[in-house]
Each structure stands twice: as C-alpha cells, then as structure tokens.
C-alpha positions as a Markdown table, in Angstrom:
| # | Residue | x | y | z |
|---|---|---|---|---|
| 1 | Unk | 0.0 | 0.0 | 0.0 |
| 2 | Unk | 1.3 | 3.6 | -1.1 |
| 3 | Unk | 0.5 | 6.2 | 1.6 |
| 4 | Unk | 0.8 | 10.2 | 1.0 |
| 5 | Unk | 1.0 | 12.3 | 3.8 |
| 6 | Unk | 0.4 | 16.1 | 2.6 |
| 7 | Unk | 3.3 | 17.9 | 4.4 |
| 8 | Unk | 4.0 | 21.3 | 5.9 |
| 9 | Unk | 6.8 | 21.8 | 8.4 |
| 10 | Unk | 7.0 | 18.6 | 9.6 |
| 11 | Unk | 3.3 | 18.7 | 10.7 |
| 12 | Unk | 0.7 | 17.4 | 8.4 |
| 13 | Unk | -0.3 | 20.2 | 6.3 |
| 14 | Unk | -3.6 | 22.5 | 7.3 |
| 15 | Unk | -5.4 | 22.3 | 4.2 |
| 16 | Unk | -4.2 | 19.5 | 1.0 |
| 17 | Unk | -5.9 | 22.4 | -1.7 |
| 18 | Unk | -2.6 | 25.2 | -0.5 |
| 19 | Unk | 0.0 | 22.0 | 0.5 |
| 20 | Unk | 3.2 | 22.3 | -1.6 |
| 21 | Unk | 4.8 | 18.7 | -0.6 |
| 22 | Unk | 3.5 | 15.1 | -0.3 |
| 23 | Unk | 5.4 | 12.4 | 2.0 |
| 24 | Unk | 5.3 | 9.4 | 0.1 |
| 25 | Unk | 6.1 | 6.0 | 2.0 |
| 26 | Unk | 5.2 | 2.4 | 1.4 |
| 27 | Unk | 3.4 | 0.1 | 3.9 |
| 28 | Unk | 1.7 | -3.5 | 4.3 |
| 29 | Unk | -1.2 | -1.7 | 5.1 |
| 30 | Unk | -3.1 | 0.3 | 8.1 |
| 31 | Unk | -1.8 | -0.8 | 11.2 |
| 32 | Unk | 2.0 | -1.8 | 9.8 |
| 33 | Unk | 4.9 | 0.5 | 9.4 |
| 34 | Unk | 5.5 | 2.9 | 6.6 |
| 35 | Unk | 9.0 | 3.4 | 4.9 |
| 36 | Unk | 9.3 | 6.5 | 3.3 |
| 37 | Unk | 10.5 | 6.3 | 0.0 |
| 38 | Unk | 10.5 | 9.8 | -1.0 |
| 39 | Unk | 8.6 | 13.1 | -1.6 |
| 40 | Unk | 6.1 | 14.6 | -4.3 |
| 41 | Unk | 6.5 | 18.4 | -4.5 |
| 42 | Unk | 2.6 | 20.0 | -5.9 |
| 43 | Unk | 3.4 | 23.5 | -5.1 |
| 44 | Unk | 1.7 | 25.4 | -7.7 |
| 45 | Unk | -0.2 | 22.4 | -9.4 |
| 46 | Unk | -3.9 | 23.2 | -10.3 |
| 47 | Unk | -6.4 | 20.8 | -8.4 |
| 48 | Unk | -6.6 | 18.3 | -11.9 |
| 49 | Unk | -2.6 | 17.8 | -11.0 |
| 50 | Unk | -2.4 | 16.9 | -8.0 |
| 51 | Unk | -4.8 | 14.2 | -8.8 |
| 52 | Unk | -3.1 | 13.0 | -11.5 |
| 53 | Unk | 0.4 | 13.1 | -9.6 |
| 54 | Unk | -1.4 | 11.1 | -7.1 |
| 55 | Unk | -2.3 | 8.7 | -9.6 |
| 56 | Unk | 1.0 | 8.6 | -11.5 |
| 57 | Unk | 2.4 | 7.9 | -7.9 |
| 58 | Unk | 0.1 | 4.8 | -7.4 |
| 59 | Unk | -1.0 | 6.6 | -3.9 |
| 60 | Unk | -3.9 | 4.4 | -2.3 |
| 61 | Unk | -4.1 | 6.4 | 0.9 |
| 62 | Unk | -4.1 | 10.5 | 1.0 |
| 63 | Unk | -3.7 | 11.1 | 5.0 |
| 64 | Unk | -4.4 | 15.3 | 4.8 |
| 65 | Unk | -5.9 | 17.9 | 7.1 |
| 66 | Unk | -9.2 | 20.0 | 5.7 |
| 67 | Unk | -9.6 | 19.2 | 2.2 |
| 68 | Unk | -12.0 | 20.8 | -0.6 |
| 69 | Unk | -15.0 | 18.8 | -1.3 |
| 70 | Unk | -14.0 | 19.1 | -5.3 |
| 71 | Unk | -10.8 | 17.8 | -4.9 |
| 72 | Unk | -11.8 | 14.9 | -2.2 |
| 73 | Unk | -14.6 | 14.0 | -5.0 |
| 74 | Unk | -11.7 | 13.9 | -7.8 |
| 75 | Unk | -9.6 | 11.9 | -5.8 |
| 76 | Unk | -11.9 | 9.3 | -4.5 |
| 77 | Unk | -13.1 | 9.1 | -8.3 |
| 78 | Unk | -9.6 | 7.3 | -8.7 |
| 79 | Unk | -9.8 | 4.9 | -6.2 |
| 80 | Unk | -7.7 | 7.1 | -4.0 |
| 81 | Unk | -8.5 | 6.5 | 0.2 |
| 82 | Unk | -9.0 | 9.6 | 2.0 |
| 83 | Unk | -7.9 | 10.5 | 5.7 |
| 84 | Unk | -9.1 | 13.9 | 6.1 |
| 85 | Unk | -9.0 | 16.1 | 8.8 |
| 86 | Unk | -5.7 | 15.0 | 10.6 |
| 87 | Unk | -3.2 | 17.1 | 12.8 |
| 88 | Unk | -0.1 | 16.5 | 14.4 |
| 89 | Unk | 3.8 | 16.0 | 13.4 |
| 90 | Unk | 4.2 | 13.9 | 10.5 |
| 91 | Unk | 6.4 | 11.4 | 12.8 |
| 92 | Unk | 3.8 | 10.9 | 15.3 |
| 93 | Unk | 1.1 | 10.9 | 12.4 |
| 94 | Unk | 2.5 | 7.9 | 10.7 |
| 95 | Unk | 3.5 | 6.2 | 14.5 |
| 96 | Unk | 0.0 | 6.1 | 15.3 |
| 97 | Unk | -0.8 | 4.7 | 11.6 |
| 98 | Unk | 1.8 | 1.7 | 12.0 |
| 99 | Unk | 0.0 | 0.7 | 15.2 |
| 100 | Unk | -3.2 | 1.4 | 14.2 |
| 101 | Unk | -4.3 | 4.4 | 16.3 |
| 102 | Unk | -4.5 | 7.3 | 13.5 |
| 103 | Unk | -8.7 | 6.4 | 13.0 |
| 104 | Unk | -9.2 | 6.0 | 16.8 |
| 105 | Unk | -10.7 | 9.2 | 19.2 |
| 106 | Unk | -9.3 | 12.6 | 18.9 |
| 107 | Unk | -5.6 | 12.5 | 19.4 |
| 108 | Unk | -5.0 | 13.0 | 15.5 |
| 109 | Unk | -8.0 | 15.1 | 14.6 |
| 110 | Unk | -8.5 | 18.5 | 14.0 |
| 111 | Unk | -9.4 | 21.7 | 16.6 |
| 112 | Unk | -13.4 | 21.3 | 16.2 |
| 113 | Unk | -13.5 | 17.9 | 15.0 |
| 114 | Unk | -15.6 | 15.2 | 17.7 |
| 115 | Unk | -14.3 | 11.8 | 18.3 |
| 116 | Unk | -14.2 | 10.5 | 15.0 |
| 117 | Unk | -12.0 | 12.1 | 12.3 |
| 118 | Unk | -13.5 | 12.7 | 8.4 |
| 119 | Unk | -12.8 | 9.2 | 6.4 |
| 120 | Unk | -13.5 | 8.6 | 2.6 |
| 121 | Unk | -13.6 | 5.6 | 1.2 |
| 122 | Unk | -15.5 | 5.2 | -2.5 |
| 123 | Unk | -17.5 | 8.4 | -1.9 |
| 124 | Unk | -18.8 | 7.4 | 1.5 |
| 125 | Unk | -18.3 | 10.0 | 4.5 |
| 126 | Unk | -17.6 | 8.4 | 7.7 |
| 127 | Unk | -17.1 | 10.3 | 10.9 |
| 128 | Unk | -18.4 | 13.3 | 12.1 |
| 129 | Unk | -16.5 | 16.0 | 11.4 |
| 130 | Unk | -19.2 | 17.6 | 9.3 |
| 131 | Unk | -18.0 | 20.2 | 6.7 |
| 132 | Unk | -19.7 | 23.9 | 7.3 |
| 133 | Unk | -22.8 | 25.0 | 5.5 |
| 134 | Unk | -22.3 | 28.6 | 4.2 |
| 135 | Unk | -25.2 | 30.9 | 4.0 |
| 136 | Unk | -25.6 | 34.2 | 2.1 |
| 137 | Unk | -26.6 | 37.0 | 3.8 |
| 138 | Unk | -29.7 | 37.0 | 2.7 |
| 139 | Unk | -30.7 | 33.4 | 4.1 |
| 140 | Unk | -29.2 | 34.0 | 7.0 |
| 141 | Unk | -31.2 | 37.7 | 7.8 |
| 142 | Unk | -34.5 | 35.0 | 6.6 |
| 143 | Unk | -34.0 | 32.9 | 9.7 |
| 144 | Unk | -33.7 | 36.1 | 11.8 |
C-alpha cells in the first residue's frame, strides 16, 4: 500500500488544496509500518494535477488535514483513500498509523472535529466532522 501524507513543516499540512509537498512511504497496510520512500512536490499544481500526480504515484491512501469537497470527489473518483481532517507532526502521524491508532478518538483530529475524524472511502463519509454550510446573507437575515 502507497501512503501520502500532505506535508507542511514537519506537521501534516492545514489544508491539501494550498499543501506544496507530499510524503510518500510504502506500507503492508493500516496498522503496519510505513518506509518513506521519497517526496512529491505539488506547489503550484492546479487541483486536476495533484490528482493526477497522485495517480502517477500509485498513492492508495491521501492522510491530509481540511480538504476541498471538489478535490476529495476527484480523488476518491480514482480509487484514492482519504484521511481527512488530521493534525499533528508527520512522525507521530504515521507512528499512530503503524499501530493502528491514526482512525481511533481525537488524538489525531483537528481543533473542532468530535471523536471520529472525516474518512472517505469510494465516496462514502464516515465520521463526524461535518463540513460547514455557508449561507448568504440573505438566508441568513430569513432565519432572523
């Protein structure tokens, strides 16, 4: 299994949309170690690119922080895992995937995320970190 960990300082960048660098590292699969094997730098790629350097990398688990809806869509369109809504150093990050922690409570998650983080799989949401809803002004001075 190909992992990608989107990277920023050696934390596990904010948001995957603005991350410039990918971790890339090789495993037997959740809950064994990961090798790294090497790093995938997207700064500047348009949302298309990323996906497709993804692809081209044979990547079969994204673990990110937020994430756009349009570009989680693309990416689970090619068969691409996705572990959204993750914080922490990248060491610890990839620790608690080896021994099969990263999906348990709220150690990894996000500031305002509950117990269970975001997770993708085929277009399915699990988890309950629930993306905002946006209003216009308008509907919002309606519910006033």
């Amino acid at each position: 299994m190909r992992v990608a960990v989107s990277q920023w300082r050696n934390r596990v960048a904010p948001l995957f949309d603005a991350s410039q660098q990918l971790l890339i590292g090789e495993s037997s699969g959740y809950g064994f170690d990961v090798e790294i094997i090497g790093t995938l730098n997207i700064a500047e790629l348009k949302m298309e690119n990323k996906v497709q350097l993804l692809k081209e990398a044979k990547v079969d688990l994204l673990i990110c922080g937020a994430i756009s809806k349009e570009l989680e869509t693309l990416i689970l369109n090619e068969g691409i895992e996705v572990d959204s809504f993750v914080a922490g150093e990248i060491e610890h990050v990839l620790r608690a995937f080896s021994v099969g922690a990263l999906r348990d409570g709220q150690s990894y998650s996000m500031p305002g995320c509950s117990q269970v983080r975001h997770r993708s799989r085929h277009g399915r949401n699990r988890g309950s970190c629930k993306r905002r809803n946006f209003y216009k002004e308008a509907d919002y001075a309606k519910r006033r």
